[in-house]
C-alpha positions in Angstrom: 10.3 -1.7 -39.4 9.5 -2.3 -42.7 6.4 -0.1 -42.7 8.9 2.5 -41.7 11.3 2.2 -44.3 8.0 2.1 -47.1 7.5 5.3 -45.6 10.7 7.0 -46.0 10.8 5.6 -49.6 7.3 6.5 -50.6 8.4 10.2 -49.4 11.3 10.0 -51.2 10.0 9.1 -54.6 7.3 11.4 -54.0 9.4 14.5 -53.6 11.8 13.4 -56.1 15.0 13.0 -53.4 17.6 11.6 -54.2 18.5 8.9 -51.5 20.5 6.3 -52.2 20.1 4.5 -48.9 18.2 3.9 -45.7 19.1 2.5 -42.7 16.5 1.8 -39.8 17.9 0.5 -36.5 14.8 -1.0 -34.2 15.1 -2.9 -31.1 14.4 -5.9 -33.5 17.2 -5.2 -35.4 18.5 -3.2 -38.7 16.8 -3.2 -41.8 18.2 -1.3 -45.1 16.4 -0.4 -48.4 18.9 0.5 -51.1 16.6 3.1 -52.9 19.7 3.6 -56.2 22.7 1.4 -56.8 25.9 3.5 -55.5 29.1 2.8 -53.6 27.8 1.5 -50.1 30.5 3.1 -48.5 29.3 6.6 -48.7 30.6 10.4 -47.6 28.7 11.3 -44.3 29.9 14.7 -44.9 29.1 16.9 -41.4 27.2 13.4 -40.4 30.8 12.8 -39.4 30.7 15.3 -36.8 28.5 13.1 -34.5 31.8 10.8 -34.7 34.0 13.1 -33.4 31.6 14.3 -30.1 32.1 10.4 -29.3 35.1 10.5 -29.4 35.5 13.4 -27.0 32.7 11.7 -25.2 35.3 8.7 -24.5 38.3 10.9 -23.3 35.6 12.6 -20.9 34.7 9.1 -20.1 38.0 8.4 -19.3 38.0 11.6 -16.9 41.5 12.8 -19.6 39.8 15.8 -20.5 36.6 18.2 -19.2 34.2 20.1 -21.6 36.2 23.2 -19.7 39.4 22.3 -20.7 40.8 24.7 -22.5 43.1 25.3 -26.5 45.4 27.1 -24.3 46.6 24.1 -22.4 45.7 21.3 -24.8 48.0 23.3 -27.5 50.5 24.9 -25.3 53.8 23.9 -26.6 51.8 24.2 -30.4 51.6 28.1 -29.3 54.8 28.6 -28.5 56.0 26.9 -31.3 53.9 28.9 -33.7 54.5 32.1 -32.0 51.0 32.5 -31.1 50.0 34.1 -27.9 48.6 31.6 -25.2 46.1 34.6 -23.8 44.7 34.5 -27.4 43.0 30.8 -26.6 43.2 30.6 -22.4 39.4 31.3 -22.6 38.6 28.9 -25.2 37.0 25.5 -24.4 36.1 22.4 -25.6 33.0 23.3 -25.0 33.5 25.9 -27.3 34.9 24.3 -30.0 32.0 21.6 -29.6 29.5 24.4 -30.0 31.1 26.7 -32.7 31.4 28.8 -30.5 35.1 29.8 -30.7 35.5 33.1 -31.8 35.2 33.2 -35.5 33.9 35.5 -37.3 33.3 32.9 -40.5 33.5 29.5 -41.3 37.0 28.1 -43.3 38.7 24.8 -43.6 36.1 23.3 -45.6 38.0 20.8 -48.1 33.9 20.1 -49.5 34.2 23.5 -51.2 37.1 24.9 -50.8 40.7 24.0 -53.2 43.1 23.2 -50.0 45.9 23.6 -52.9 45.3 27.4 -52.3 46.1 27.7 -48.4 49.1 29.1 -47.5 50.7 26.5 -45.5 49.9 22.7 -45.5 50.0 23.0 -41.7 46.0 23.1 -41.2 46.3 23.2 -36.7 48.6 26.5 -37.6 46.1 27.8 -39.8 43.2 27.4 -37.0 45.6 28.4 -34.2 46.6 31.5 -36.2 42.7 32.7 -37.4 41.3 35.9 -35.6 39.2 35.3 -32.9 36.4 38.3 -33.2 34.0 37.6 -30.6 34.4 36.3 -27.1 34.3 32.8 -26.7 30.6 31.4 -26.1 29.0 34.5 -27.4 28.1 33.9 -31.1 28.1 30.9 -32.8 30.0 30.4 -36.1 29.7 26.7 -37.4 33.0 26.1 -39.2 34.5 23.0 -40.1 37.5 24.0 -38.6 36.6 23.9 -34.8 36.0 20.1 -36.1 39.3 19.6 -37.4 40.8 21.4 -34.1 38.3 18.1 -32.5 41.1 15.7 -34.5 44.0 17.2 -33.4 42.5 17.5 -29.9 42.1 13.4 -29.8 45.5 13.1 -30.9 46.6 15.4 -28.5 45.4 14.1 -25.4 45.8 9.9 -26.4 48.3 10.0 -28.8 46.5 8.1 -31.8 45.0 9.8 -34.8 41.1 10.4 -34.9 40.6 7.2 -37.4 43.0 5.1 -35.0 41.6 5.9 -31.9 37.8 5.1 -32.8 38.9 2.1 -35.0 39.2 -0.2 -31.6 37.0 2.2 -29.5 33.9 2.3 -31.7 33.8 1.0 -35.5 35.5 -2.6 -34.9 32.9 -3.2 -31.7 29.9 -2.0 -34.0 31.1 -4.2 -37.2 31.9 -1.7 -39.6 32.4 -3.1 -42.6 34.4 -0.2 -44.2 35.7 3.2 -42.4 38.0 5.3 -44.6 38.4 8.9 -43.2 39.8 12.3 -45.1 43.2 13.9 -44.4 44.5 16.7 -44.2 48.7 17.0 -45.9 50.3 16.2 -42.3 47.9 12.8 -42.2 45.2 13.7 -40.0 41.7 13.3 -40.1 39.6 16.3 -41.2 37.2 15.4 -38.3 34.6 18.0 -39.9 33.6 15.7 -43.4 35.0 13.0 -45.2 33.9 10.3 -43.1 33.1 7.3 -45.4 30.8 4.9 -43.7 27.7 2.0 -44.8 24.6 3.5 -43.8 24.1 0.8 -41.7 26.9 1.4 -39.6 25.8 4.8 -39.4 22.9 4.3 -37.7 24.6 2.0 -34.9 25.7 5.4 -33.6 22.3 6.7 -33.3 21.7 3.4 -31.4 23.8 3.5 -29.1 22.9 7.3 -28.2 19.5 5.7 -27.9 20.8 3.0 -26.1 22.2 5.7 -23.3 25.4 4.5 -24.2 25.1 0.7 -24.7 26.4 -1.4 -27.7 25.5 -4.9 -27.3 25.4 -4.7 -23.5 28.9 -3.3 -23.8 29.3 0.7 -22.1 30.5 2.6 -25.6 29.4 6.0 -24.1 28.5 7.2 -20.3 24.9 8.0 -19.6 26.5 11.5 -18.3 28.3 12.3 -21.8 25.2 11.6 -23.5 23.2 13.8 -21.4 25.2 16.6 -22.2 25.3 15.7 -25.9 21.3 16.4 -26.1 21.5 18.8 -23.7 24.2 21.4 -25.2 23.3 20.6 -28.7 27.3 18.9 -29.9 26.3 18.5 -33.3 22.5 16.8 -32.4 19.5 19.3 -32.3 16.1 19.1 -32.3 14.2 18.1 -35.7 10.5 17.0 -35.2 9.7 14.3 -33.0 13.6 13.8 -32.3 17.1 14.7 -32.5 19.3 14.9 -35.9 22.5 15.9 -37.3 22.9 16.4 -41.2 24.9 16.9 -43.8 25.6 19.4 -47.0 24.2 16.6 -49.6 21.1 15.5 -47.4 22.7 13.0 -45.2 21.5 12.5 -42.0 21.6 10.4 -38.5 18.3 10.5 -36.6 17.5 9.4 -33.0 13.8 9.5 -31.9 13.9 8.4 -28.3 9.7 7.9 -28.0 9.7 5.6 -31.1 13.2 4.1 -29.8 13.9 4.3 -33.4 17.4 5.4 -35.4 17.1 6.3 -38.6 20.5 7.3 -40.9 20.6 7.8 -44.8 22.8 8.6 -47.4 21.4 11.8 -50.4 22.3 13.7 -53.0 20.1 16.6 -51.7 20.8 19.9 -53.2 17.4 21.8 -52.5 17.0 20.6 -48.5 14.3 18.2 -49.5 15.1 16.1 -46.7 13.4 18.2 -44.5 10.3 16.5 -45.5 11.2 13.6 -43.8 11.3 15.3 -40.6 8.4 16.2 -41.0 6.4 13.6 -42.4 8.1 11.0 -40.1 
């Protein structure tokens, strides 16, 4: 483990990367190598993504929701209230959502670069309800942070506990998180998309689990079924070298490699994509 973690460092000071952390989960264990000082308890940014899949992965789990359940009737009494045609989401699935593949014709709701101060209602669900669909559902892929914040509200929807609460006893408390702080948006809720602030190390106990077909400790976090489908339809994980990967905007990353049985998660300040090189170098 520690030759692998020499590795990523060597890489890192050879491209000139800046990584604050990594985090290397074996079946030995988990070994970190703070690379420069920083707050521990980092932004995952879209890393955060991979948090919200498992948590749809639970309710599917928990047979209260299918990946062809659709906005229509998750959000059916939202609609109405809005005003908003039900036709305009009956064809719109999770699966969907999960894929980007919703209808948009651009990405929006991104508080990493956009001043939410500007929108035009602090009501973010109305403002994702209420955006033009362009394409058919499942025809073109869009990635938005918003079908990741329509994720949140989903959670809320069917269990009645906020995105934070809900994995709080479900996931971070089992896997020792040692801090979990999440975004909102003005009405309280998680962002879902970014904003995730997480230790790398606890980070990379997701990636274990995945690799662990579900498994925590001996303990059944995920169903071998949910993760199949994960890997299979691409929620958020996609192919990157020798493995699977999900990153985000400043080089953060969470990376399963299920012929090494080896998860890998780090924290950056990566402007230029020079993370790549890890990929590829791994």
């Amino acid at each position: 483990m520690l030759d692998i973690l020499t590795k990523l460092n060597n890489i890192a000071q050879k491209d000139d990367i800046n990584t604050y952390c990594f985090s290397v989960s074996t079946e030995k264990g988990i070994e970190t190598l703070e690379r420069i000082p920083a707050n521990p308890c980092q932004n995952c940014y879209s890393v955060a993504k991979v948090f919200c899949v498992t948590a749809i992965g639970m309710l599917f789990d928990e047979k209260k929701l299918s990946t062809n359940t659709t906005i229509a009737d998750i959000f059916a009494d939202e609609l109405k209230q809005y005003g908003i045609p039900q036709k305009k989401w009956e064809h719109v699935t999770i699966d969907h959502v999960l894929r980007h593949e919703i209808g948009f014709s651009k990405g929006f709701l991104d508080i990493d670069t956009e001043d939410i101060t500007t929108y035009p209602t602090d009501d973010f669900l109305f403002i994702v309800l209420d955006h033009e669909l362009t394409y058919d559902p499942g025809t073109i892929r869009v990635y938005s942070d918003a079908a990741y914040y329509l994720i949140s509200r989903i959670v809320t929807k069917i269990c009645g506990e906020k995105l934070d609460e809900f994995l709080m006893d479900r996931l971070f408390n089992k896997i020792c998180c040692r801090e979990v702080a999440w975004s909102k948006c003005p009405k309280n809720y998680p962002v879902g998309a970014t904003g995730l602030y997480l230790r790398t190390e606890d980070v990379v106990k997701l990636g274990r689990i995945y690799l662990n077909n579900g498994l925590w400790n001996g303990e059944r976090i995920l169903s071998q079924e949910w993760i199949d489908l994960v890997l299979d339809r691409g929620y958020e994980f996609s192919k990157k070298g020798k493995g699977y990967a999900k990153g985000g905007m400043r080089g953060q990353c969470l990376y399963i490699n299920y012929n090494e049985n080896i998860a890998i998660a780090w924290h950056s300040f990566d402007l230029y994509g020079k993370t790549r090189a890890f990929f590829e170098k791994l």
